[in-house]
C-alpha positions as CSV (number, residue, x, y, z in Angstrom):
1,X,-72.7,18.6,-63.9
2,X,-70.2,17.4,-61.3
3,X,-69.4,19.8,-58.8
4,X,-66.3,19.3,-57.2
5,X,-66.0,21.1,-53.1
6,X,-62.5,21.9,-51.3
7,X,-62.2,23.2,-47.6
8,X,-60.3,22.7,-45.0
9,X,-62.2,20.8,-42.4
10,X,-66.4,20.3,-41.4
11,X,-65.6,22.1,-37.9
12,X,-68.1,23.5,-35.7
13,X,-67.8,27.1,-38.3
14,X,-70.4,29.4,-40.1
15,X,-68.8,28.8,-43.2
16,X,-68.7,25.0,-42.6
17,X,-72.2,24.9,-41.5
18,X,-73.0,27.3,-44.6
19,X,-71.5,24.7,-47.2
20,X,-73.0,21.4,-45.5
21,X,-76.6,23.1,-45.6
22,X,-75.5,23.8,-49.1
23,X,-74.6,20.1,-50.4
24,X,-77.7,18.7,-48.3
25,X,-80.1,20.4,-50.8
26,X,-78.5,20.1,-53.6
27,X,-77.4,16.3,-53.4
28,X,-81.3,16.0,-53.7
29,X,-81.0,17.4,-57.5
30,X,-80.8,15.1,-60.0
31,X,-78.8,17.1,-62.3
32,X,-75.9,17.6,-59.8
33,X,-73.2,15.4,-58.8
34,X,-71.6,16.1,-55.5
35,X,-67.6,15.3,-54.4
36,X,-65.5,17.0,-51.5
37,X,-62.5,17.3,-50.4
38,X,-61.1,18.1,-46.8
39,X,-57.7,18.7,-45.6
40,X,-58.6,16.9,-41.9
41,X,-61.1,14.3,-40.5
42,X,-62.3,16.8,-38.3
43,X,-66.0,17.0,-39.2
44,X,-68.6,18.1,-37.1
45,X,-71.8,18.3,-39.0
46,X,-72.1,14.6,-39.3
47,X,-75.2,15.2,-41.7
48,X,-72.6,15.2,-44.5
49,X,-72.1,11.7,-44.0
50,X,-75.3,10.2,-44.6
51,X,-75.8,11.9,-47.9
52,X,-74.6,10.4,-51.0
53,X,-71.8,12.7,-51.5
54,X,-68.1,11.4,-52.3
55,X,-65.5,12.3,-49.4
56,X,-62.1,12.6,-50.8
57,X,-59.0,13.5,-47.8
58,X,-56.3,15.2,-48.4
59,X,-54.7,15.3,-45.2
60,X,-51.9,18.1,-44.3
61,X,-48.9,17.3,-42.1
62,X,-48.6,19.6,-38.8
63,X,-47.0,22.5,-41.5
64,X,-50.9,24.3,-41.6
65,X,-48.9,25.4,-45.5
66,X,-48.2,21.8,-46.5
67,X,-47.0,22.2,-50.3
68,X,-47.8,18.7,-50.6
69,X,-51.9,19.3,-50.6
70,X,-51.0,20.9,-54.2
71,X,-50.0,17.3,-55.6
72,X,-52.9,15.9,-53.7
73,X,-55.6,17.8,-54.7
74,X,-54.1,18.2,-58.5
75,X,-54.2,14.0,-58.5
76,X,-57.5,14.2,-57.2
77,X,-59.0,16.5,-59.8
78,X,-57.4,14.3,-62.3
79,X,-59.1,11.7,-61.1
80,X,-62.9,13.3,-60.3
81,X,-62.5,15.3,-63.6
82,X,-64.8,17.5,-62.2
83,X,-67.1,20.7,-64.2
84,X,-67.1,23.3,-61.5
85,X,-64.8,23.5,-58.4
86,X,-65.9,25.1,-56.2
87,X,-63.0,26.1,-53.1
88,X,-64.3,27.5,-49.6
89,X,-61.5,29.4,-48.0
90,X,-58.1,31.4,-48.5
91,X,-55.2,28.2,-48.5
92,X,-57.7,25.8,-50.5
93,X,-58.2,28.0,-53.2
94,X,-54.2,28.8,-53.1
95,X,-54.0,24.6,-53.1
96,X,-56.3,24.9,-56.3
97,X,-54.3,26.8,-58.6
98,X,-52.4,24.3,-59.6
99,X,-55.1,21.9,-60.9
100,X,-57.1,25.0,-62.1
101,X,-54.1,26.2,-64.4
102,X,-53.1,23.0,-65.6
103,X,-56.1,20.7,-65.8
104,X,-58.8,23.3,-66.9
105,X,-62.0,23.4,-65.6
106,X,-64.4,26.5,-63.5
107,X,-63.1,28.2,-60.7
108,X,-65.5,29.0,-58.4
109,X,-63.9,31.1,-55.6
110,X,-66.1,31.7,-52.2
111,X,-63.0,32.5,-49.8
112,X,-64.2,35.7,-49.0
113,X,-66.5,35.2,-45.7
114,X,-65.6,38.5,-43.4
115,X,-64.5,42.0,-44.4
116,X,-61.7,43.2,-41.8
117,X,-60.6,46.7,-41.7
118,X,-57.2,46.0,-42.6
119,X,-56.7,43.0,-45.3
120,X,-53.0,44.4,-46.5
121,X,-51.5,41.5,-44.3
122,X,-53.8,38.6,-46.2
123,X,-53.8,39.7,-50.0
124,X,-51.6,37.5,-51.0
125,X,-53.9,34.8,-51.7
126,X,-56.7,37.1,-53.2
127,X,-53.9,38.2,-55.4
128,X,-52.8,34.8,-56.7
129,X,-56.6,33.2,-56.9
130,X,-58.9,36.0,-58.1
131,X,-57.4,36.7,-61.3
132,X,-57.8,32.9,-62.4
133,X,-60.9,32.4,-60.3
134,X,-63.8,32.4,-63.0
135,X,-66.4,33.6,-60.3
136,X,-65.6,34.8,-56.6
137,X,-68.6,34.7,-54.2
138,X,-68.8,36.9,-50.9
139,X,-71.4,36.3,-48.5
140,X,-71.6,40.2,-48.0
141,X,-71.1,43.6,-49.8
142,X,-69.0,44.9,-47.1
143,X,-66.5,41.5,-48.1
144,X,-66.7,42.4,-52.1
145,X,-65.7,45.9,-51.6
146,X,-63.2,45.2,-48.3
147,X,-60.8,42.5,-50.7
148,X,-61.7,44.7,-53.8
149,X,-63.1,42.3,-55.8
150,X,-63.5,42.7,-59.7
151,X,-66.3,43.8,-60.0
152,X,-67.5,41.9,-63.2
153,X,-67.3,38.4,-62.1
154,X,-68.0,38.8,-58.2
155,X,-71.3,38.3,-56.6
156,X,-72.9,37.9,-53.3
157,X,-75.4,35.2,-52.4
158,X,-76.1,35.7,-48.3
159,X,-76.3,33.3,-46.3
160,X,-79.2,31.4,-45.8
161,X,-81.5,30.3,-42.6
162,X,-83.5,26.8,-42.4
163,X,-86.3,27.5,-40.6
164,X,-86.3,23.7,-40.0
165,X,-84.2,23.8,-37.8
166,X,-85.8,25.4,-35.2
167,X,-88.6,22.5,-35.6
168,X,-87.8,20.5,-32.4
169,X,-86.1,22.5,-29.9
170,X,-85.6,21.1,-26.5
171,X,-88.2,22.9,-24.0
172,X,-87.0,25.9,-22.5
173,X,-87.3,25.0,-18.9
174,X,-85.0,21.8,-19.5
175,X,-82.1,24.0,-21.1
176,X,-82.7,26.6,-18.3
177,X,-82.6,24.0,-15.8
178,X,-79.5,22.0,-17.0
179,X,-77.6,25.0,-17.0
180,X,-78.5,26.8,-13.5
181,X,-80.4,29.7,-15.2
182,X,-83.0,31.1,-12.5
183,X,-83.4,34.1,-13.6
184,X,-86.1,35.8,-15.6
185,X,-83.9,37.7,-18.2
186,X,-81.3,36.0,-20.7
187,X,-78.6,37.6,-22.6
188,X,-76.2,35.6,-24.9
189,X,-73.2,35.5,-27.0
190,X,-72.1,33.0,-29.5
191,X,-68.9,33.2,-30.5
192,X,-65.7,31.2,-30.4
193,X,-63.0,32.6,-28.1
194,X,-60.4,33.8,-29.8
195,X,-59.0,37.2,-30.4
196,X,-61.2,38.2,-33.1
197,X,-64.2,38.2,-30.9
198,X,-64.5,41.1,-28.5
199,X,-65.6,39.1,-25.1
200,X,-64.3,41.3,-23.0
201,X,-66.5,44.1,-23.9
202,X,-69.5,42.0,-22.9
203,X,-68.0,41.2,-20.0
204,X,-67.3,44.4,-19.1
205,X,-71.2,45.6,-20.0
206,X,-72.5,42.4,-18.4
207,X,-71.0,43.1,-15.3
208,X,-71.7,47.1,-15.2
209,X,-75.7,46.0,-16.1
210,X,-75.4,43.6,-13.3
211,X,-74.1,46.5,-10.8
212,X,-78.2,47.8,-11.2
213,X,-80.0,44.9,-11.6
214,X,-79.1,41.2,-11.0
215,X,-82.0,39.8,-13.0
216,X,-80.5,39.0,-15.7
217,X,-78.1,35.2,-16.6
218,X,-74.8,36.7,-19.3
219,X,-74.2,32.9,-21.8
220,X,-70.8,33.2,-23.4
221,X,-71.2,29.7,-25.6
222,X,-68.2,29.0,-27.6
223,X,-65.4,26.9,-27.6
224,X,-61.7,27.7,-26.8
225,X,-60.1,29.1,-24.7
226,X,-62.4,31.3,-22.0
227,X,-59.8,30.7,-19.1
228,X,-58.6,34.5,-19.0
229,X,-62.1,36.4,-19.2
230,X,-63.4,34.2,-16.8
231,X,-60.4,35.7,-14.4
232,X,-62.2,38.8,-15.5
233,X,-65.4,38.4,-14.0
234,X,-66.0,39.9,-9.9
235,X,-66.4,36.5,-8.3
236,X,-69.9,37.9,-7.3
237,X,-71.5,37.3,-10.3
238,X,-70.3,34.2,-10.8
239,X,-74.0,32.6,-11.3
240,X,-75.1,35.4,-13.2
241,X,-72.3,35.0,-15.7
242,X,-72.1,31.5,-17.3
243,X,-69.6,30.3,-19.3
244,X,-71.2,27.0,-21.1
245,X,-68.4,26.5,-23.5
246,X,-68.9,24.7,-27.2
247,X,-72.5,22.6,-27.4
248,X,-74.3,20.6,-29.5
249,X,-77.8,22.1,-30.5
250,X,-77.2,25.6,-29.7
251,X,-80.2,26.8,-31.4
252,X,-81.8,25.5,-27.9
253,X,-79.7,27.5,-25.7
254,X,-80.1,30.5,-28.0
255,X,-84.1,30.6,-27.8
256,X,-84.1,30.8,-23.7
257,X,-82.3,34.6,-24.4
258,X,-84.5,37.6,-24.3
259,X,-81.4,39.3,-26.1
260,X,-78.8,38.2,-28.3
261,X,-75.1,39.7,-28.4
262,X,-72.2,39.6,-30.8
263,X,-69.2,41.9,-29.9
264,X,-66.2,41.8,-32.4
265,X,-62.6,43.1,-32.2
266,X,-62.8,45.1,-35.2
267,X,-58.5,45.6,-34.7
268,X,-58.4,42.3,-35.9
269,X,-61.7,41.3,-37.5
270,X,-64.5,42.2,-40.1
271,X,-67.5,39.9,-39.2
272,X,-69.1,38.8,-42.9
273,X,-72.7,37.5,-42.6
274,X,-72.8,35.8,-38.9
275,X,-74.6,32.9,-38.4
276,X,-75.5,33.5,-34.7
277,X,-76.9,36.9,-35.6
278,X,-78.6,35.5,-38.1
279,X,-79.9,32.4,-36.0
280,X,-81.3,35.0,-33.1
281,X,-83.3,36.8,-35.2
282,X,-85.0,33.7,-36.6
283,X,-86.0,32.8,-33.1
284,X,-87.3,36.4,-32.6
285,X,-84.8,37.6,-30.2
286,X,-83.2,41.6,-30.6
287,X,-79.8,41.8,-31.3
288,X,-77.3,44.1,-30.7
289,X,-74.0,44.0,-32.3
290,X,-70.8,45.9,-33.3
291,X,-70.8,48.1,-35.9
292,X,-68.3,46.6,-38.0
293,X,-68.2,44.7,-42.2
294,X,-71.1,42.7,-43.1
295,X,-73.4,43.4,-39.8
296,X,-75.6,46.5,-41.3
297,X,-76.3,44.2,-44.2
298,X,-78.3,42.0,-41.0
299,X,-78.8,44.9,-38.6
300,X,-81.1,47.9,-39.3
301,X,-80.2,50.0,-36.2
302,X,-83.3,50.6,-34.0
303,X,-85.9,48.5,-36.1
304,X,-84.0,44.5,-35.5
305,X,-81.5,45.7,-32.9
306,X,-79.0,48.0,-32.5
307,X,-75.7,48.5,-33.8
308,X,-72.7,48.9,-31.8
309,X,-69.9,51.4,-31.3
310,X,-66.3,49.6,-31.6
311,X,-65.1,48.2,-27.9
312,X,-67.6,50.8,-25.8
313,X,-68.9,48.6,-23.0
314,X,-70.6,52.2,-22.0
315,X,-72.8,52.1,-25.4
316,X,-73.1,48.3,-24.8
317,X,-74.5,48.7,-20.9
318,X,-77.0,51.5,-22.2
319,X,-78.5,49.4,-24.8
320,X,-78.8,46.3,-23.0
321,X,-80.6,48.3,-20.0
322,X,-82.6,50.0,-22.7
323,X,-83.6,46.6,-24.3
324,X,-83.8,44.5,-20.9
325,X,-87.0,47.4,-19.7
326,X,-88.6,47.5,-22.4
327,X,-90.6,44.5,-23.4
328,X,-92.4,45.8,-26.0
329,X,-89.0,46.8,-27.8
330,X,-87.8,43.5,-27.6
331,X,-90.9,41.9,-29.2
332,X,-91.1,44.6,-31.8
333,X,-87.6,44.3,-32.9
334,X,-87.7,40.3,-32.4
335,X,-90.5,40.3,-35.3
336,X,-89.1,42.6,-37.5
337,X,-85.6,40.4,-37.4
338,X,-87.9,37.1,-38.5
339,X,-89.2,38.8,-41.5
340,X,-85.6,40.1,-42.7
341,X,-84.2,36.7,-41.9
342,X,-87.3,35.4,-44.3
343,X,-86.9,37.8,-46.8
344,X,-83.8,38.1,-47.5
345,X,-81.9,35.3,-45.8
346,X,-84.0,32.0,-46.6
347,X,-82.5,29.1,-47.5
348,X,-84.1,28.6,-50.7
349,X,-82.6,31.9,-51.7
350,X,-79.6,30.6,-51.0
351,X,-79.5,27.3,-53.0
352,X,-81.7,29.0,-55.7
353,X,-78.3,31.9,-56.1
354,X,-75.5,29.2,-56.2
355,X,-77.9,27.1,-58.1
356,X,-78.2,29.3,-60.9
357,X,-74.2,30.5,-60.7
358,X,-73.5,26.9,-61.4
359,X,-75.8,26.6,-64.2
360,X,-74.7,29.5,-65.9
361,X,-71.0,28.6,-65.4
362,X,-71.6,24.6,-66.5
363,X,-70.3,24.4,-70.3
């Protein structure tokens, strides 16, 4: 069966590191043959390009809705004459309609990747793509019921953890020392910055934990633009409050934290499955988190971590102390996240789900 893939770019995203972990195992069946299409040359998981997996560009002007990526991806369909497509994202699987309604073929529809409290501003392209989609795939309940998916042809298949890639992590002394950590207690986030994450919160906490001890090093590691929450911080704790920006091989950096953080601004965001959370507790590190769409799926409050109330840096501050003095906590919670993350996030669950969705939807 040829499976055909449309998103919009390989960027440094969960859902772009989701679908490349996806192709690399199954461009290794021999019953599956692999094309995709992106809408930029942006593409930061190189991996993709040493596999034997067609790249097909469909490149947008600076209008983000460019009408012309219909035509383009309709004449590439044409072309490919592919058995499943399979989109990734709300304006590909808009882009898809066309070559869908006109050219046949299986709809495979995994745009939904978050669950935000209020979705009444994006429907529209739920509303145009699930009624032709032949299967929509969320990578969490909290998604499914959020964009009130029909029921009988939705499913969710998590996302999945590679152990293997925790394999050959550079030695925690080298990442502590390139980055100016001397002290014995780590706490990070991982998370873009942009408006959907809540970094001020953590700032806030980090700074009010630091207020009673200053043992503890604060990572914020993302890209974009940190500029105004780095005006935030009391010049004082400048060196216990690091700003480290986007980086290659953050699995590294993650493994020197004792804790691991993920704040979201729930006025404008719905986390789905999070990668980072996901990646902490595979290294055995506690998490703590905001309360908020797919994170109780990961999360089981005071046995992997602790779930969050919605922008409280108070709540925040009292877990972290609570977590940072208690040593036994933090290991007891750190094991009980690897065994979720193994049983019910693996990797081989993952391909084994969209393997079988495929096989049941080839004709």
């Amino acid at each position: 069966m040829k499976v055909l893939y449309f998103i919009e770019n390989l960027g440094p995203g969960g859902k772009e590191r989701r679908l490349v972990e996806l192709i690399k195992k199954l461009s290794q069946y021999p019953d599956i043959d692999i094309e995709i299409v992106l809408m930029s040359k942006e593409i930061h998981y190189t991996d993709i390009l040493d596999l034997d997996v067609r790249i097909h560009y469909a490149i947008r002007n600076k209008w983000k809705k460019d009408p012309r990526i219909l035509f383009k991806f309709f004449n590439i369909v044409r072309k490919v004459k592919p058995d499943l497509i399979h989109v990734w994202g709300n304006m590909v699987a808009i882009y898809s309609l066309p070559a869908r309604l006109l050219l046949g073929g299986v709809l495979i529809n995994s745009q939904i990747t978050d669950s935000p409290i209020n979705v009444s501003f994006g429907l529209l392209g739920p509303k145009l793509t699930f009624p032709v989609s032949d299967k929509i795939l969320a990578n969490s309940y909290a998604g499914l019921k959020t964009y009130n998916a029909p029921t009988k042809k939705s499913s969710v298949i998590y996302n999945g953890f590679d152990f293997q890639r925790l394999a050959n992590l550079t030695d925690k002394q080298e990442i502590r020392s390139k980055f100016n950590i001397t002290t014995p207690m780590v706490v990070g986030m991982v998370a873009t910055f942009y408006p959907k994450k809540d970094y001020a919160t953590y700032l806030e906490a980090a700074q009010k934990v630091l207020e009673t001890r200053t043992d503890v090093t604060f990572l914020c590691i993302g890209g974009g633009n940190a500029e105004p929450l780095k005006a935030t911080v009391n010049p004082k704790w400048k060196s216990n409050i690091l700003f480290l920006g986007s980086q290659s091989g953050v699995e590294s950096i993650m493994n020197v934290c004792d804790i691991g953080v993920l704040c979201t601004n729930t006025h404008l965001h719905g986390e789905g499955i999070s990668n980072a959370l996901l990646e902490f507790c595979a290294l055995g590190i506690p998490v703590l988190a905001t309360d908020n769409g797919g994170t109780p799926e990961i999360i089981e409050h005071d046995q992997t971590g602790y779930l969050l109330k919605t922008h409280d840096s108070v709540d925040l501050t009292e877990r972290l102390t609570d977590l940072l003095g208690d040593e036994n906590k933090r290991e007891q919670f750190g094991k009980a996240g690897q065994l979720l993350v193994q049983n019910k996030f693996s990797i081989q669950q993952m391909i084994d789900s969209f393997y079988k969705t495929y096989k049941e939807l080839f004709k």
